[in-house]
C-alpha positions as CSV (number, residue, x, y, z in Angstrom):
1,X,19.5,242.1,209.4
2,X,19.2,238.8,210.2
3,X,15.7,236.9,211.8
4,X,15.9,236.7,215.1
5,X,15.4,232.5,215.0
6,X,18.6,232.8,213.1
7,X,20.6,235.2,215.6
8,X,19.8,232.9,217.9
9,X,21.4,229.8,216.6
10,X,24.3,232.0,215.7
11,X,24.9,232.5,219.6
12,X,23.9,229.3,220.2
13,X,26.3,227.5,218.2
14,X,28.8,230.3,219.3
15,X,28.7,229.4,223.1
16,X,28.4,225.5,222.7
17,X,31.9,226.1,220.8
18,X,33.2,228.1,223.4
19,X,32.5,225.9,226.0
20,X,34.3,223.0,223.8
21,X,36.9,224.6,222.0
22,X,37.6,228.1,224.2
23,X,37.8,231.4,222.0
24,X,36.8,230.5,218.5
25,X,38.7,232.1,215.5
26,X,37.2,234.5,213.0
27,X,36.8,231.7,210.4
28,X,35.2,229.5,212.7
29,X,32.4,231.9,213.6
30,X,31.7,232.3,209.9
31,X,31.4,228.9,209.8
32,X,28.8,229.1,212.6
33,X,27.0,232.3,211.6
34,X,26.4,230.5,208.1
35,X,25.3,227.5,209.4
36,X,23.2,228.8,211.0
37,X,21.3,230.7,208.7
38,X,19.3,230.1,205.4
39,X,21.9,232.2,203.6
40,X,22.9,230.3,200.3
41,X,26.0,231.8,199.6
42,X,28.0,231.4,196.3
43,X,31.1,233.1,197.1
44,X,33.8,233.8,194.9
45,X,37.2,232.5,195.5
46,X,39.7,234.3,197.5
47,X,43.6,233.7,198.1
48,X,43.3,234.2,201.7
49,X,41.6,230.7,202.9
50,X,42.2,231.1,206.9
51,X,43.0,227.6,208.6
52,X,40.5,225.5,210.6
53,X,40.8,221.8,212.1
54,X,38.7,219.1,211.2
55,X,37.9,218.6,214.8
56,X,36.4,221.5,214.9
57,X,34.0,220.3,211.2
58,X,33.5,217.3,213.2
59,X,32.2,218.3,216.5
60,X,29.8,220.5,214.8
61,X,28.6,218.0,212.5
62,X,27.8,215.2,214.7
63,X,27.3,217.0,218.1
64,X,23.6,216.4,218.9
65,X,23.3,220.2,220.5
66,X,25.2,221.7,217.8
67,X,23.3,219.6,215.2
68,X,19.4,221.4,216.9
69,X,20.7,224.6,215.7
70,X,22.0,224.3,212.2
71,X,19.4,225.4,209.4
72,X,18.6,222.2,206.9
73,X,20.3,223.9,204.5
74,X,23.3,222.2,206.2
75,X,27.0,222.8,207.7
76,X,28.3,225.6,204.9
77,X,32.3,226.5,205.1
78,X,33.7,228.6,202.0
79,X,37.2,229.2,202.0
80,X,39.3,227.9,204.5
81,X,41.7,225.5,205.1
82,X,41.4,222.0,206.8
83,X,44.6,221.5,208.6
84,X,43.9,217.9,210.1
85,X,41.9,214.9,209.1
86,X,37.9,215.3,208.9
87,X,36.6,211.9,210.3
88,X,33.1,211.4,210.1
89,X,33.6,207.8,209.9
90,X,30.1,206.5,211.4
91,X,28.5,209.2,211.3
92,X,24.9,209.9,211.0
93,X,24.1,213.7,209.9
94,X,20.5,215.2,210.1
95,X,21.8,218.0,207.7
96,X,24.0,218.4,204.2
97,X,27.6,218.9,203.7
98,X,28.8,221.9,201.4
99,X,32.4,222.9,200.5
100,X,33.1,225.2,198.5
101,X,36.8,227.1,197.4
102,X,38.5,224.7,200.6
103,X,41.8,223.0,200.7
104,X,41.9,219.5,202.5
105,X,45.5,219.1,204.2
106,X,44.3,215.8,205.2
107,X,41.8,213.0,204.6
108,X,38.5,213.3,204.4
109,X,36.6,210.2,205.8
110,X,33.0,209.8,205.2
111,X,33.0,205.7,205.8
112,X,29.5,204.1,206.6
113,X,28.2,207.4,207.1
114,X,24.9,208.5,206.7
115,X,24.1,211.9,205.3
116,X,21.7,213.2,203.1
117,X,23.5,215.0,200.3
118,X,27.2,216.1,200.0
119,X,29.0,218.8,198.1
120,X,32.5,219.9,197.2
121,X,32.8,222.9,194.6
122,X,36.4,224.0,193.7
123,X,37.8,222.1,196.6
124,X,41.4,220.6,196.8
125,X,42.4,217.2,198.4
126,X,46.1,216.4,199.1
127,X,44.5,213.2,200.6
128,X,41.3,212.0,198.9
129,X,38.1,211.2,200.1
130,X,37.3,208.4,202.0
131,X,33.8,207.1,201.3
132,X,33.4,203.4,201.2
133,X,30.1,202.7,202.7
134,X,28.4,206.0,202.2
135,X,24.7,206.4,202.8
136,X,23.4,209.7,201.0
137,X,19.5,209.5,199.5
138,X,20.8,212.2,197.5
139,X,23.1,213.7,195.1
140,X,27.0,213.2,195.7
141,X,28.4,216.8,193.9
142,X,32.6,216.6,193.6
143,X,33.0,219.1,190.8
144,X,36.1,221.0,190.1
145,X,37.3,219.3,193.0
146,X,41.4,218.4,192.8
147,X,42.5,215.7,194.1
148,X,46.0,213.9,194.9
149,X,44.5,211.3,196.6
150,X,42.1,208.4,196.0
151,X,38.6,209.4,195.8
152,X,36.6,206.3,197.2
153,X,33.1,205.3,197.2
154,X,33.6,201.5,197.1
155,X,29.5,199.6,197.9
156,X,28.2,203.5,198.7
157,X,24.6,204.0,198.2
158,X,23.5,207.3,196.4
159,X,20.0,208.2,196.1
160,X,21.0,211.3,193.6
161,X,24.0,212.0,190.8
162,X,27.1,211.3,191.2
163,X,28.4,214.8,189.9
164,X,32.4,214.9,189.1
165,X,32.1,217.0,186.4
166,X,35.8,219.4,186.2
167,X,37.1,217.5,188.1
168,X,41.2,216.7,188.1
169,X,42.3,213.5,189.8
170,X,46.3,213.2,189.9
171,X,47.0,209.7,192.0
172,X,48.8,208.1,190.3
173,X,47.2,204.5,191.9
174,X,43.3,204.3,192.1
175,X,41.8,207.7,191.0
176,X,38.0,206.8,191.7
177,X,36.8,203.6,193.3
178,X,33.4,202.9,193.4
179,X,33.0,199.1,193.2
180,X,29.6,198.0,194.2
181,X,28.5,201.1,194.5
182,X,24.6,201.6,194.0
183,X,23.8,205.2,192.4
184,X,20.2,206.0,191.4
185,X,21.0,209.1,189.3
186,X,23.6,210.0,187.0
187,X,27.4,209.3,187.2
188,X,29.3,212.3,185.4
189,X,33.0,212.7,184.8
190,X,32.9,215.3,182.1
191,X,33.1,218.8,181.4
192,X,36.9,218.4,181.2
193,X,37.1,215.4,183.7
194,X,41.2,214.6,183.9
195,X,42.2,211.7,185.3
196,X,46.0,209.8,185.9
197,X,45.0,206.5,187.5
198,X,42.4,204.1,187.5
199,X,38.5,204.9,187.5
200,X,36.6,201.7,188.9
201,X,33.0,201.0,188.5
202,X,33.0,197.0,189.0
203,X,30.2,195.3,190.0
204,X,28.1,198.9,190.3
205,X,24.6,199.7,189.8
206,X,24.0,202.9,187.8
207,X,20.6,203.8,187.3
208,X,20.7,206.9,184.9
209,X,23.8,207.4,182.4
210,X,27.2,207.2,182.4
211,X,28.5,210.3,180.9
212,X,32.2,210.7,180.4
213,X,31.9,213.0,177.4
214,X,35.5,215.3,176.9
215,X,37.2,213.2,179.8
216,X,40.6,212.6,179.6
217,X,41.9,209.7,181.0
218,X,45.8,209.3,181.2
219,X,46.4,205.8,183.0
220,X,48.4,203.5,181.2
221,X,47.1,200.1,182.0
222,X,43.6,200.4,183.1
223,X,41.9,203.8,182.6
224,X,38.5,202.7,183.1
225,X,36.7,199.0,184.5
226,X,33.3,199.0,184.8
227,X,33.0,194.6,184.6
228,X,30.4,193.6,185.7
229,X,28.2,196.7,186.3
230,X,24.4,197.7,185.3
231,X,24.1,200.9,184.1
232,X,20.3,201.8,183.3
233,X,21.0,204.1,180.7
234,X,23.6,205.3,178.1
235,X,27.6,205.5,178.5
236,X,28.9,208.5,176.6
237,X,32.6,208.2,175.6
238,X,32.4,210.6,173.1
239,X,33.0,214.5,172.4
240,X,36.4,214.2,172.9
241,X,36.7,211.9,175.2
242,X,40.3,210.2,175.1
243,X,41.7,207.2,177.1
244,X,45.2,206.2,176.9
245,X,44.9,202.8,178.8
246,X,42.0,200.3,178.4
247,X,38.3,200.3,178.9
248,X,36.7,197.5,180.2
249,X,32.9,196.7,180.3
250,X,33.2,193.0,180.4
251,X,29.5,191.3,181.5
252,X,28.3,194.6,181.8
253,X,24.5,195.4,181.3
254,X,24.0,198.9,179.5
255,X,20.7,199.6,178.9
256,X,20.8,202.4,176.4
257,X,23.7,203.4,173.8
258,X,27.6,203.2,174.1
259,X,28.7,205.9,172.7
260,X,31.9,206.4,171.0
261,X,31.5,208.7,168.7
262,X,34.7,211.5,168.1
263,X,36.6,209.6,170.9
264,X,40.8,208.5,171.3
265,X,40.7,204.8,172.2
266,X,43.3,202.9,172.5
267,X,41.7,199.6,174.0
268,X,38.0,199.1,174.4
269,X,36.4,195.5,176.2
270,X,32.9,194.4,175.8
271,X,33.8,191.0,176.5
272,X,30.1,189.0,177.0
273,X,28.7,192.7,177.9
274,X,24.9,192.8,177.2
275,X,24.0,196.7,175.2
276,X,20.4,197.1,174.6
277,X,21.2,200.3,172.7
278,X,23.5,201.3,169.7
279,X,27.6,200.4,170.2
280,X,28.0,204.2,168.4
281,X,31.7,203.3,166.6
282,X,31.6,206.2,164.4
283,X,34.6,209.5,163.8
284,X,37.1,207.8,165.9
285,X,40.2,210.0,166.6
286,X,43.3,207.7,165.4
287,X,41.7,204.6,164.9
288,X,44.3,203.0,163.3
289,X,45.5,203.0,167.4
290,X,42.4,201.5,168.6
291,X,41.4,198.2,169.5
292,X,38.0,196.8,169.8
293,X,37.0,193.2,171.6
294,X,33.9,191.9,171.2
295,X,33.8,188.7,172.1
296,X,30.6,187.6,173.0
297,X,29.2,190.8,173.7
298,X,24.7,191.2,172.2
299,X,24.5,194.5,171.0
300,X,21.2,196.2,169.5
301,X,22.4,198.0,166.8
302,X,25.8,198.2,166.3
303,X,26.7,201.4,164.2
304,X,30.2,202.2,162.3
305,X,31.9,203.6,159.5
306,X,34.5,202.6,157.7
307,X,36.9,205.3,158.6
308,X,36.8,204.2,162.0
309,X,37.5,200.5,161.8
310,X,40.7,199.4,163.7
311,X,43.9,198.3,162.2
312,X,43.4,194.6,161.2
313,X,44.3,192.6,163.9
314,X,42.7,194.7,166.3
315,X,39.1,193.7,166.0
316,X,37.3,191.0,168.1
317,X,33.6,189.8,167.2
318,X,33.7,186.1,167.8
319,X,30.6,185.1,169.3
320,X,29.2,188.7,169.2
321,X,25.3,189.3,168.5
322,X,23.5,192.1,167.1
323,X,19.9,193.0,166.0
324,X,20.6,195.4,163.6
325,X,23.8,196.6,161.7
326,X,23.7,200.2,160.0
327,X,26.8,202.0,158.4
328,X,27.7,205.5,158.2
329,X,29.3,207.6,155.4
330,X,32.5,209.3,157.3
331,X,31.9,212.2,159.2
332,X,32.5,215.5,157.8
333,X,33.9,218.7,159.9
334,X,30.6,220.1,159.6
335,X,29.0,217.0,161.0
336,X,31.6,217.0,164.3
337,X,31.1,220.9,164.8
338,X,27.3,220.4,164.8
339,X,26.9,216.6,166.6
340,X,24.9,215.9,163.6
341,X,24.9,212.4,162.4
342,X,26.0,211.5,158.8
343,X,24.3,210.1,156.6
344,X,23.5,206.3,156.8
345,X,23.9,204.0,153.9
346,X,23.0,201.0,152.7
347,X,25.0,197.9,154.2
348,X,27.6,196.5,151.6
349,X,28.7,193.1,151.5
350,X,32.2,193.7,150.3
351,X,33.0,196.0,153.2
352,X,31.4,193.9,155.6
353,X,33.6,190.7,154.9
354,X,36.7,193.0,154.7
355,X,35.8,194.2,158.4
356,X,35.4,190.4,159.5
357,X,38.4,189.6,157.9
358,X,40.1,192.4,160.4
359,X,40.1,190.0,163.2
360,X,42.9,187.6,163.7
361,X,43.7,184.3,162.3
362,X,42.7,182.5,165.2
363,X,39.3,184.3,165.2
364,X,38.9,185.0,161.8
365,X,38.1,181.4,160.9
366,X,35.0,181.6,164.1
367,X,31.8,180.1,161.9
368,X,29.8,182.4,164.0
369,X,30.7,185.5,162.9
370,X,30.2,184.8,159.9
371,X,27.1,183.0,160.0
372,X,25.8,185.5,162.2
373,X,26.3,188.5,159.5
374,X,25.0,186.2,156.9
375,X,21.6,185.9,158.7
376,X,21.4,189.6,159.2
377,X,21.8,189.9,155.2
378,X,19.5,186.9,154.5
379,X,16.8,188.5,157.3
380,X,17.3,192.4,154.7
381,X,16.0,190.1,151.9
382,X,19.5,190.3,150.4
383,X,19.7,186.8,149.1
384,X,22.9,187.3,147.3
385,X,24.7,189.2,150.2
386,X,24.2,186.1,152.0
387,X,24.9,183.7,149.8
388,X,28.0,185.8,149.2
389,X,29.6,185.4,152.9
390,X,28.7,181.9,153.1
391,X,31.0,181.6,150.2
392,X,33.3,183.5,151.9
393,X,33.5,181.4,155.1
394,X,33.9,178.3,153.2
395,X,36.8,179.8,151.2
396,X,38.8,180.8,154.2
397,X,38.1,178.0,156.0
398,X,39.7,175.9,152.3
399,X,42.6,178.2,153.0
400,X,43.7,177.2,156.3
401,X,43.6,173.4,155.5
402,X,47.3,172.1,155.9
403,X,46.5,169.2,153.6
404,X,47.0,170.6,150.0
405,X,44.4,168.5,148.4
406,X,41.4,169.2,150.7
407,X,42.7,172.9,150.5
408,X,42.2,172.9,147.0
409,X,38.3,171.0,146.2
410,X,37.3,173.2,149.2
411,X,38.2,176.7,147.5
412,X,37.2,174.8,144.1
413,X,33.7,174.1,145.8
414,X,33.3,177.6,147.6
415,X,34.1,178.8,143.9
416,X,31.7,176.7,142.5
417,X,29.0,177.6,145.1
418,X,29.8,181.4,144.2
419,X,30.0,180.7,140.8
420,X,28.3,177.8,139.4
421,X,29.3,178.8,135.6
422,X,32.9,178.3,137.2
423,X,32.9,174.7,136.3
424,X,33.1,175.7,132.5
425,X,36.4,176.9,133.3
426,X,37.5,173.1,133.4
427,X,35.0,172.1,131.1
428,X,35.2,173.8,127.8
429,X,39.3,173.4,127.4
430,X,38.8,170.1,127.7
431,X,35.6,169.9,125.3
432,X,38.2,171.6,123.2
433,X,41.0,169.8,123.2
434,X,39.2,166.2,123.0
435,X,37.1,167.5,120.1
436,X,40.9,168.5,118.6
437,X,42.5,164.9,119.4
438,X,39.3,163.2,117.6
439,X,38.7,165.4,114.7
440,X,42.9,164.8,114.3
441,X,42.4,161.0,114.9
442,X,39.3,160.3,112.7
443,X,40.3,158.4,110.5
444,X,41.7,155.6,113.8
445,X,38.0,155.9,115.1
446,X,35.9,152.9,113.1
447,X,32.0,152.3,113.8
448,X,31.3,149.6,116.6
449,X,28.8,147.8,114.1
450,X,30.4,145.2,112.2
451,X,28.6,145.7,108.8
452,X,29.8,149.4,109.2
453,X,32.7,148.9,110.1
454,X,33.3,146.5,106.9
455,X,32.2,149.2,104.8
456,X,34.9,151.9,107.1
457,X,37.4,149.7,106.1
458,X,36.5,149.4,102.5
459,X,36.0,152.7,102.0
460,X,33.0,152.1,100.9
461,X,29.5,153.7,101.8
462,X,28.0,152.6,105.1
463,X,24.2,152.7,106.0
464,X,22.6,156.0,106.2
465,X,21.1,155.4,109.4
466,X,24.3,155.1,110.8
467,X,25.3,158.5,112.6
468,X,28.3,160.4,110.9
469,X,31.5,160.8,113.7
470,X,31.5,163.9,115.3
471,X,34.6,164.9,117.2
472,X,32.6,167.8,119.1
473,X,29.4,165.5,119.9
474,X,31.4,162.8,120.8
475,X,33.5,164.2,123.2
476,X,30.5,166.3,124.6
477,X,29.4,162.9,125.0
478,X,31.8,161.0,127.3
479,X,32.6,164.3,129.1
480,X,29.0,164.6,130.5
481,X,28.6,160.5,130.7
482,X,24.6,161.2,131.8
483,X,23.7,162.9,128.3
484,X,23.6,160.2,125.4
485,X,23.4,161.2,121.8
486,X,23.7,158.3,119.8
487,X,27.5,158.4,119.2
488,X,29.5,157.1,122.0
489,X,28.6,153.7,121.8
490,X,29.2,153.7,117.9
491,X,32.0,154.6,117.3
492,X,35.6,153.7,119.3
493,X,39.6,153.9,118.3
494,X,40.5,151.3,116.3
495,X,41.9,148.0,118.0
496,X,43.9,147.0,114.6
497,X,46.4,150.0,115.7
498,X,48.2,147.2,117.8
499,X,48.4,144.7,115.4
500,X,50.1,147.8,112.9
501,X,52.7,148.6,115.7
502,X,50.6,151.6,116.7
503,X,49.5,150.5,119.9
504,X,50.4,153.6,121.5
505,X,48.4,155.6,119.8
506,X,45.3,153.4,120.5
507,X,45.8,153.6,123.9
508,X,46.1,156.9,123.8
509,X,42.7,157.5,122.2
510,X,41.4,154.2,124.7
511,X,42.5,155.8,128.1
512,X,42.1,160.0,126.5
513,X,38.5,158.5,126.3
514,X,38.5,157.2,130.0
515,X,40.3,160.2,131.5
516,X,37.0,162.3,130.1
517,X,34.5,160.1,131.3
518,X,36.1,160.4,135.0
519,X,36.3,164.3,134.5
520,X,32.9,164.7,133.3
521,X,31.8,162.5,136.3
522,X,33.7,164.5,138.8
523,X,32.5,167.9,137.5
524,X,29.2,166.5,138.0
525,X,29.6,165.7,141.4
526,X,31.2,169.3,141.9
527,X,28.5,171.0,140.2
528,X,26.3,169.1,142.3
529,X,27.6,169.8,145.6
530,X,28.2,173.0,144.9
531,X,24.7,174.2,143.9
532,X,23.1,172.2,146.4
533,X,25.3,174.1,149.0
534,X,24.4,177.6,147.1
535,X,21.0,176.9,147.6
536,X,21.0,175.3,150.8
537,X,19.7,177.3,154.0
């Protein structure tokens, strides 16, 4: 039996409709017997749903005399049918809204209004929701709602969650609109969230998580924009969350993780976004598909494996900044099944230059990607893992010179740089082949010293302080022009080879002997430049 404070409303509530409406319906007295009670029902749903108007929702919910007799557990109505429009537009309630197992024929407009929580369980909307404006310090509940229309909460302010879990949005224009919308709690879309148009979160303010974990999003072109939003803590599009069109958090500030982890995307957009979390790129479904754009974006930690790297071509991290880099062997079935993470390992330079080199041409050749990953090595006291990308940079960079020349002393440098025993590549063939062209030409190589060279001539024996020619030494010699051994400067081809007809041949030797001297000196600058360069912060 019910208290007698109650039985009273019940009546009350009954005659006030009476007088406004004539003889109420069955439903409707439900309506009023429940409201006016502290009953909490959680009824099951039924195939019968009897109709009712929205002016009927209406009048109760904003009439001041109705409103003194409905318990603060708020206006209640469990399956029925709204046959007309439920404008509230306005409207300040004292008292909650709860739906549960109701059909909306028409609109339901909550614009501007004030009201302290809301609720829609199981509900259908052939119309949407209307709720640009809205004024709740509580929690916003839409779950297992279906809707054909646009649900809108564009610049609403939300005390609570924003709870869309199970929910099924089928518009095919704007799904969910919530532009400048302020929500203190949660926003979740999970729990086998569908969606077929756009879900917009521009320019909000989100001050718990963003949890879109198992959504499906079908839009084409946009499936998800949250520019310019704050979001206070993590955004979870993982767990089998898939997205067919793109996702956009350009200039947005996320201040835990962005999770990714066991997700289908096709187009993600951090452009300039600021993530003081992890960006979790790890067991991607299809990868191959995805793209990812980071342009700009300062990231905490950025976490990957290779298995989930996009196609190349489909990576963007010029300008991009992150504290800390950590890779990930690839997921096993075991890991997925258990949300376990696998094992980290340590960062390898090879890979990491092959995932910079995924971006494209025009970005690929961005110093500061580059330089950026290099300091992260250098600042992991890997020395050569630096030194090693630096290399790499200066390489590519060679590579895309369109004059031939500077294309070729720049990847000659970077070689060098890598490399510096490199240079002997150019150096001992032709220590070689200038000790061959002496030792063949000795005897057309006479001493410098007169008195020797007399006794050359002669064939006779010449001081014994005089050095012996070497072919080896004295090619060593004139190749690297800054070491002197003594043999150089006494000995040189013989000038009487042009008065015998054999001029060629001493010219030969003459300018053989010049070419090596301007080798020697160039390999010296090379050498130079490039280990001043390797060692060179």
């Amino acid at each position: 039996m019910a208290p007698l404070i109650e039985t009273l409303r019940f009546e009350s509530l009954k005659n006030l409709a009476s007088e406004r409406f004539g003889p109420i319906t069955s439903p409707e007295e439900e309506i009023l017997r429940l409201s006016a009670t502290t009953e909490m029902a959680y009824p099951d749903e039924l195939q019968e749903r009897p109709e009712i108007t929205g002016e009927f929702l209406r009048w109760l919910a904003t009439d001041s005399e109705a409103a003194a007799h409905i318990d603060p557990l708020g206006l209640r109505v469990n399956n029925c049918t709204i046959i007309s429009a439920l404008n509230l537009t306005g409207s300040k309630l004292p008292f909650r809204l709860l739906f549960q197992h109701c059909n909306f024929q028409s609109e339901v407009n909550l614009r501007s209004a004030v009201l302290p929580e809301l609720f829609f369980y199981n509900c259908t909307t052939e119309q949407g929701i209307s709720a640009d404006g809205l004024d709740s310090p509580g929690r916003i509940f839409l779950r297992n709602l279906r809707s054909a229309g646009e649900i809108s909460f564009v610049g609403a302010q939300v005390g609570g969650q924003l709870d869309c879990s199970g929910t099924s949005l089928t518009a095919e224009g704007e799904a969910l609109s919530a532009d400048g919308a302020h929500i203190s709690g949660d926003v979740l879309l999970r729990e086998g969230f569908s969606s077929k148009g756009p879900i917009r979160f521009r320019g909000a303010q989100i001050g718990g998580d963003l949890d879109c974990s198992g959504a499906s999003l079908t839009a084409e072109g946009e499936a998800l924009s949250a520019d310019g939003a704050k979001i206070s803590g993590n955004v979870f599009l993982s767990e089998g969350f898939s997205a067919k069109g793109a996702i956009r958090f350009n200039s947005t500030q996320i201040g835990g993780h962005l999770d990714c982890s066991q997700a289908a995307i096709r187009y993600l957009s951090c452009e300039f976004a600021h993530l003081d979390g992890s960006l979790i790129w790890r067991a991607l479904v299809e990868p191959d598909q995805s793209y990812l754009n980071l342009l700009g974006a300062t990231i905490g930690t950025l976490e990957d494996d290779t298995a989930s790297w996009p196609a190349p071509g489909q990576l963007v991290i010029k300008g991009c900044e992150y504290r800390n880099l950590t890779h990930h062997e690839p997921s096993t079935e075991e890991h997925l099944k258990t949300r376990r993470l696998a094992t980290q390992r340590q960062l390898d330079v090879r890979e990491r230059i092959q995932w910079l080199m995924l971006q494209r041409d025009e970005n690929r050749r961005d110093p500061h990607a580059w330089m950026w990953l290099a300091k992260l090595f250098k600042e992991k006291d890997d020395i050569a893992g630096y030194r090693r990308i630096i290399c790499e940079y200066r390489s590519l960079k060679a590579r895309a010179s369109k004059n031939p020349f500077r294309r070729k002393l720049g990847l000659l440098l970077a070689e060098i740089e890598r490399n510096p025993w490199t240079i002997f590549i150019v150096f001992l063939p032709l220590l070689l082949l200038g000790t061959a062209i002496f030792w063949s030409s000795a005897h057309h190589m006479p001493p410098t010293n007169s008195d020797a060279s007399r006794a050359w001539a002669s064939g006779t024996a010449y001081p014994a302080a005089y050095p012996r020619f070497n072919p080896l030494v004295y090619t060593l010699e004139n190749e690297l022009p800054l070491i002197k051994f003594g043999m150089d400067d006494k000995w040189a081809p013989d000038p009487n080879l042009s008065t015998q007809g054999r001029s060629g041949l001493y010219w030969f030797l003459v300018c053989f002997r010049w070419f090596l001297i301007a080798a020697g000196w160039v390999q010296g600058i090379l050498l130079t430049v490039g280990i001043n360069r390797r060692f060179r912060d």
